[in-house]
C-alpha positions in Angstrom: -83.6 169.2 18.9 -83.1 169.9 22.6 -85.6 171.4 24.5 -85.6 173.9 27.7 -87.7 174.1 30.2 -90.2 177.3 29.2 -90.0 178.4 32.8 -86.5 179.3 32.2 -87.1 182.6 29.8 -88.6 184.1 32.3 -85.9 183.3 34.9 -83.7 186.2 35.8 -80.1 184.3 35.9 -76.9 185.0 36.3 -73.6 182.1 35.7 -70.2 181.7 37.3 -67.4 179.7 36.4 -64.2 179.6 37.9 -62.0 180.8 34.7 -62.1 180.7 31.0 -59.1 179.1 29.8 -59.9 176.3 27.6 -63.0 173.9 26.7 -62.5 170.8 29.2 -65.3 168.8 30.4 -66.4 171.7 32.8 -66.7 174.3 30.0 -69.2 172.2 27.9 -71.3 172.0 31.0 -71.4 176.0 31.3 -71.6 175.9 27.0 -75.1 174.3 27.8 -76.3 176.9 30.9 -75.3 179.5 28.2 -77.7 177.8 25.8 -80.4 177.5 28.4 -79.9 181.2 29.6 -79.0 182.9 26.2 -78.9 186.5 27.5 -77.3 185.7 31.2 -73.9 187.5 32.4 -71.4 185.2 32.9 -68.6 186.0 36.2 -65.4 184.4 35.9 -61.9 185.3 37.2 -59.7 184.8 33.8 -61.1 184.7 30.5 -59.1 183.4 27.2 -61.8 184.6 24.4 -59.8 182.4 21.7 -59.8 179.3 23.1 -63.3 179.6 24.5 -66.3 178.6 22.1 -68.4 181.4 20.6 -71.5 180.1 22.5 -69.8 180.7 25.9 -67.9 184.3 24.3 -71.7 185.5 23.3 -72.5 186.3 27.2 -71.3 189.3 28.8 -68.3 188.0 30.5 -66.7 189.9 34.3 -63.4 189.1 34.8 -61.6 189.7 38.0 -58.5 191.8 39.0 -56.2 188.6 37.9 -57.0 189.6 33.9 -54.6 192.3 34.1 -51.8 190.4 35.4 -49.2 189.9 32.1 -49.5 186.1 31.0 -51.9 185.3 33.5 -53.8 183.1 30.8 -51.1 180.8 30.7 -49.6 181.2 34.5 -53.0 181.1 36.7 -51.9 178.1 38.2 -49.4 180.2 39.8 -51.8 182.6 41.7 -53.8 180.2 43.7 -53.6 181.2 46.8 -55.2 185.0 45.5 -58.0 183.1 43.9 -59.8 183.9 47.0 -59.1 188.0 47.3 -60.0 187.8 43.8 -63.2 186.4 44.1 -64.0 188.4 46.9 -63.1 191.6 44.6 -65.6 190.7 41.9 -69.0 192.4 42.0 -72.3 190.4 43.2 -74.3 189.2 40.7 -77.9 191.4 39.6 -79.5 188.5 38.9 -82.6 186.3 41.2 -80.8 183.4 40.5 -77.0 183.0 40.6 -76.3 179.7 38.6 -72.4 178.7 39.5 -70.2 175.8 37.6 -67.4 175.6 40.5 -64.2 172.6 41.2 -62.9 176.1 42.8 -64.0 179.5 43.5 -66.9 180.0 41.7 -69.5 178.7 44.0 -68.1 181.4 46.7 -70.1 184.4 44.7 -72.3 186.0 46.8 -75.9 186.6 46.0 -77.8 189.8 46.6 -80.3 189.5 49.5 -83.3 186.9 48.6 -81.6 185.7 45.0 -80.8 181.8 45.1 -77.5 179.8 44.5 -77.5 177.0 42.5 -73.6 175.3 42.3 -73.0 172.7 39.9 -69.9 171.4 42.0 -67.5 169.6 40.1 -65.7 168.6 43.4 -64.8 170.2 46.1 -61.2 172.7 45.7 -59.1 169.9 44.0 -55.8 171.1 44.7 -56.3 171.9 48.6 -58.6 168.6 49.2 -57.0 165.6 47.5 -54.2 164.5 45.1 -51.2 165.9 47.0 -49.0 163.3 45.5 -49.8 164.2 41.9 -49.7 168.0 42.5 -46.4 169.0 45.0 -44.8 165.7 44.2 -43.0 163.7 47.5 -40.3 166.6 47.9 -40.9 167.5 51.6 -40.0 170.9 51.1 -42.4 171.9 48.5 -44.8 169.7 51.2 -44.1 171.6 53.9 -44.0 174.9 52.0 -47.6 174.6 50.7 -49.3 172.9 53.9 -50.1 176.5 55.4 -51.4 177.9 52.4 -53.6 174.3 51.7 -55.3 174.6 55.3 -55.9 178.1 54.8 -57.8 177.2 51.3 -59.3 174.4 52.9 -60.9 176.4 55.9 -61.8 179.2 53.4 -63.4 176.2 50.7 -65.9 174.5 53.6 -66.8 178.2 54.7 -67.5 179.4 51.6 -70.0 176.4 50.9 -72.4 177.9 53.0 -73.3 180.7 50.6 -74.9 178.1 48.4 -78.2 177.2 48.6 -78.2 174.0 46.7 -75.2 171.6 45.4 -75.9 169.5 42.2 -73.0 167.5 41.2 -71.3 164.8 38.5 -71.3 161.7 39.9 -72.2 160.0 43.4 -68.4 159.6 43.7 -68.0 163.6 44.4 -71.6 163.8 45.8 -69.9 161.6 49.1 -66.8 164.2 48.8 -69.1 166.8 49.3 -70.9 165.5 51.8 -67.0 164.6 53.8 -65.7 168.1 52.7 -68.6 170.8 53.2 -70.9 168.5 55.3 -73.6 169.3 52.6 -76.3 166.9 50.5 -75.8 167.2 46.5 -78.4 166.1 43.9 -76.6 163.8 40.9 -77.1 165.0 37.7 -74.3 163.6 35.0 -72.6 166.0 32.6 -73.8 166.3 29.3 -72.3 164.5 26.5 -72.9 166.0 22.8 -74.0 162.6 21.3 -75.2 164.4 18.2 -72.0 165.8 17.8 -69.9 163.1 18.4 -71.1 160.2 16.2 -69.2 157.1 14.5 -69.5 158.8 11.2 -68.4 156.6 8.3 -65.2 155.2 10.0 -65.8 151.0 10.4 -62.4 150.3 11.2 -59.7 152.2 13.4 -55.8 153.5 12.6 -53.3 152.2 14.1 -53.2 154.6 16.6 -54.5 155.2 20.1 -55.7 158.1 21.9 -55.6 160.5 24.9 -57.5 163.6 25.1 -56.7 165.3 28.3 -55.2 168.2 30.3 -51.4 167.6 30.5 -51.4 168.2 34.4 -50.0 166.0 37.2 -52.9 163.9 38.5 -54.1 163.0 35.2 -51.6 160.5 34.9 -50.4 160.6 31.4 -47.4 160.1 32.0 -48.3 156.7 32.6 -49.6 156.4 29.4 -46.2 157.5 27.9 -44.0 155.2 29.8 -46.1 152.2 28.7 -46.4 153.3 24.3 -42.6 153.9 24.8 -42.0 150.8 26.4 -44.6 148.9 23.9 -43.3 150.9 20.7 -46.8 151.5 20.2 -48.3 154.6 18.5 -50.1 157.1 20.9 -52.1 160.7 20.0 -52.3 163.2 22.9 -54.3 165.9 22.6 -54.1 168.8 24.8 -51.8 171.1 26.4 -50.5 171.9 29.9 -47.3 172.5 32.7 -47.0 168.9 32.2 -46.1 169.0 28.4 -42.0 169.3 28.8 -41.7 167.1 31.3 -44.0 164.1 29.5 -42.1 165.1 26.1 -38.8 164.4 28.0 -39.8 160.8 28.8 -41.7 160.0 25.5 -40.6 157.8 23.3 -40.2 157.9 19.0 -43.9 156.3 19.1 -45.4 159.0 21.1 -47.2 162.3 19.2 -48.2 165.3 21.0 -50.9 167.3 19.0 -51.2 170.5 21.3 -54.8 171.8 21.8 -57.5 170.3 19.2 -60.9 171.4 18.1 -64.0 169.8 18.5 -64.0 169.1 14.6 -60.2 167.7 15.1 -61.7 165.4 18.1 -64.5 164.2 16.4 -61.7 163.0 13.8 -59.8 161.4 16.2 -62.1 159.6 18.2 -63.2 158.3 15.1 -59.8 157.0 13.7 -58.3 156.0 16.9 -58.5 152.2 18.3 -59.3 152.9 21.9 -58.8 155.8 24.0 -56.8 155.4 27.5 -58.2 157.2 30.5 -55.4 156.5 32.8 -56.4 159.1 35.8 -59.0 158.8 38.6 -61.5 161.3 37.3 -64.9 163.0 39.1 -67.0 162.1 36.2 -65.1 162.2 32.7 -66.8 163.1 29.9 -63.8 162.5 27.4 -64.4 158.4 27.2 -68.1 158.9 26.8 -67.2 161.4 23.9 -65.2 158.4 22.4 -67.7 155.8 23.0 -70.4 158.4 21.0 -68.1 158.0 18.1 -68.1 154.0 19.0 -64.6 153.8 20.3 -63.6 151.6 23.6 -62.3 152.4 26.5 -59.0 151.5 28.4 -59.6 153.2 32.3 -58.2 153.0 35.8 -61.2 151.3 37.7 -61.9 154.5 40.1 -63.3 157.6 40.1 -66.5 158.5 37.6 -65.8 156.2 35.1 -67.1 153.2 37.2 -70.5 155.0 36.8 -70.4 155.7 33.4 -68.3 152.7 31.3 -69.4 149.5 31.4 -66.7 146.7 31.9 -66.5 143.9 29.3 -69.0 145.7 27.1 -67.4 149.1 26.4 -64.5 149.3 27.7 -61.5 147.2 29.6 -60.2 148.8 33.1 -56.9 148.4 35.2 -57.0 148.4 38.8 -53.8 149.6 39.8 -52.0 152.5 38.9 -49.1 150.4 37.3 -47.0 150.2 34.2 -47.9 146.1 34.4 -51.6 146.9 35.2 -52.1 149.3 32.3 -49.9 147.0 29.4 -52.1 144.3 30.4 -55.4 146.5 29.8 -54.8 148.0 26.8 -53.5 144.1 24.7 -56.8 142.9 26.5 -58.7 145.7 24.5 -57.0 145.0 21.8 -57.4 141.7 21.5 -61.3 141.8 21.2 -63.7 143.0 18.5 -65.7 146.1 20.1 -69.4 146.3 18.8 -69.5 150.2 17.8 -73.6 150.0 18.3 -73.2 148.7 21.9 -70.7 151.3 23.0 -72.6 154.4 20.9 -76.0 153.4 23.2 -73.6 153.5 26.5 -73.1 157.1 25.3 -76.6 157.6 24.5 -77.4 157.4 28.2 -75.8 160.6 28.7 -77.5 162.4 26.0 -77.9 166.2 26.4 -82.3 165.8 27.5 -81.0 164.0 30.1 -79.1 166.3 31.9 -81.3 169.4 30.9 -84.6 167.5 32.7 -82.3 166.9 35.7 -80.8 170.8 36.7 -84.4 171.5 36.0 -85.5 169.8 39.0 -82.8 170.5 40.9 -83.0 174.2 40.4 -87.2 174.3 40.8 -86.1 172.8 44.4 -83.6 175.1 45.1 -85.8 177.8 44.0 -88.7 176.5 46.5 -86.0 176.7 49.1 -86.4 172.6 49.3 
């Protein structure tokens, strides 16, 4: 049974989160605010009520101008550069206590005079700040067409970052973005991982099959992931959808099965049946391998990025150092070469449990609240 602080039913809060469009690492973060804060309104810019869970749904959701465009649920990639004359549009929070869960707009709400801002900063605006490559590709006219409109969100993301009164982050690896990016101190508190949720179950030994759950967007990398099953003539699961999905289904081989958007149920099942999962993108935190490891599954991961916080090398999971076809084939045969120990990669999991996180926002927000 998890417990809340008491101190926060008497809290008058309000939450943000940049949009509604699926349940991805970010949206189990917000499911657990909206667990915390039963009764809080919830400001987004886009909200998908059917492919958001019915704890986040509950809340009183505000959406911005952009939920009247036709589609926009499946083209808001599109409209970035109105994400911030959208924000700006949306009504400031009534509410002491403005609680945001922000890798982009979100933690630009303003607060009414004398409430508090809390952000829970994913990273800093992904798509203006890093990851160029993986985004606009090397074609030096799509460069050179979106370098304008990057600095302008770039100079509009660092300004914005002063209308919070305290940062909390994922990891110590976007805690020193932030610092580079907004010139701003973070407190780490790690995501929370549903361990009693995701369990082993009754599964002992795996399929012959292995796993990616994961948006199918650029810098995730999966098509890395693809080239190297096809190559191997191994069988790989990927759940999840995205505007990568044509493009990785053109280079997939006979081996390869995409299985579109799952449910937690479906993951659970998964995980479970699956002999490792691959993590083949530099991630802020990633809460999908820890998922796995609750349900006692290894991990194959590129050595950067959250997970060399979170996995523990030799003992849970196996990681590749380069970005490479060679790298990666030579990860994934040294996973499967071993025995994993499902009780030793459940407890890695364990560390992440739910309490933990809970006991840490609690501290961070009594500081922010005492205007520490």
């Amino acid at each position: 049974m998890i417990a809340f602080p008491p101190s926060w039913s008497s809290l008058d809060v309000a939450l943000a989160h940049d949009w509604l469009t699926g349940m991805r690492g970010g949206e189990r973060v917000l499911e657990w605010l909206c667990r915390g804060f039963p009764h809080a309104p919830l400001t987004t810019l886009i909200h998908d009520p059917a492919r958001i869970s019915a704890e986040i749904n509950a809340h009183p959701v505000q959406t911005s101008w952009l939920q009247r465009v036709p589609g926009i649920t499946r083209r808001y990639r599109w409209f970035l550069p109105l994400y911030p004359a959208a924000v700006a549009g949306l009504p400031v929070p009534e509410a002491d206590v403005l609680i945001s869960t922000s890798h982009c707009v979100a933690k630009s709400l303003r607060v009414r005079p004398g409430a508090k801002h809390l952000c829970y900063c994913f990273t800093p605006m992904r798509y203006a700040w890093l990851f160029h490559d993986e985004y606009l590709g090397r074609n030096p006219l799509k460069r050179a067409l979106a370098a304008p409109v990057l600095a302008t969100l770039r100079r509009w993301d660092r300004a914005t970052a002063a209308r919070v009164d305290r940062f909390v982050t994922l990891s110590r690896h976007v805690q020193d973005r932030i610092r580079r990016f907004y010139g701003r101190e973070s407190d780490v508190v790690y995501p929370p991982v549903d361990v009693d949720f995701f369990t082993p179950g009754g599964v002992e030994e795996p399929d012959d099959f292995d796993l990616i759950v994961s948006a199918l967007v650029p810098y995730k990398r999966v098509d890395l992931a693809v080239k190297v099953y096809s190559q191997l003539g191994r069988k790989l699961k990927i759940a999840g959808t995205g505007t990568d999905y044509a493009a990785l289904k053109q280079i997939a081989g006979p081996t390869i099965e995409f299985l579109g958007w799952q449910g937690d149920e479906q993951l659970r099942e998964l995980y479970r049946r699956c002999r490792l999962l691959v993590f083949p993108g530099e991630e802020d935190f990633g809460i999908v391998p820890l998922e796995a490891h609750a349900c006692g599954r290894p991990v194959v991961a590129f050595a950067k990025g959250g997970a060399l916080e979170t996995l523990v090398e030799g003992e849970t999971a196996v990681f590749f150092r380069e970005q490479t076809e060679t790298a990666l084939v030579a990860a994934v045969q040294a996973a499967a070469a071993r025995r994993w120990p499902r009780e030793i990669i459940r407890r890695q999991a364990e560390h992440f449990a739910p309490q933990h996180f809970i006991a840490g926002l609690a501290a961070s927000l009594e500081k922010c609240l005492a205007g520490a």
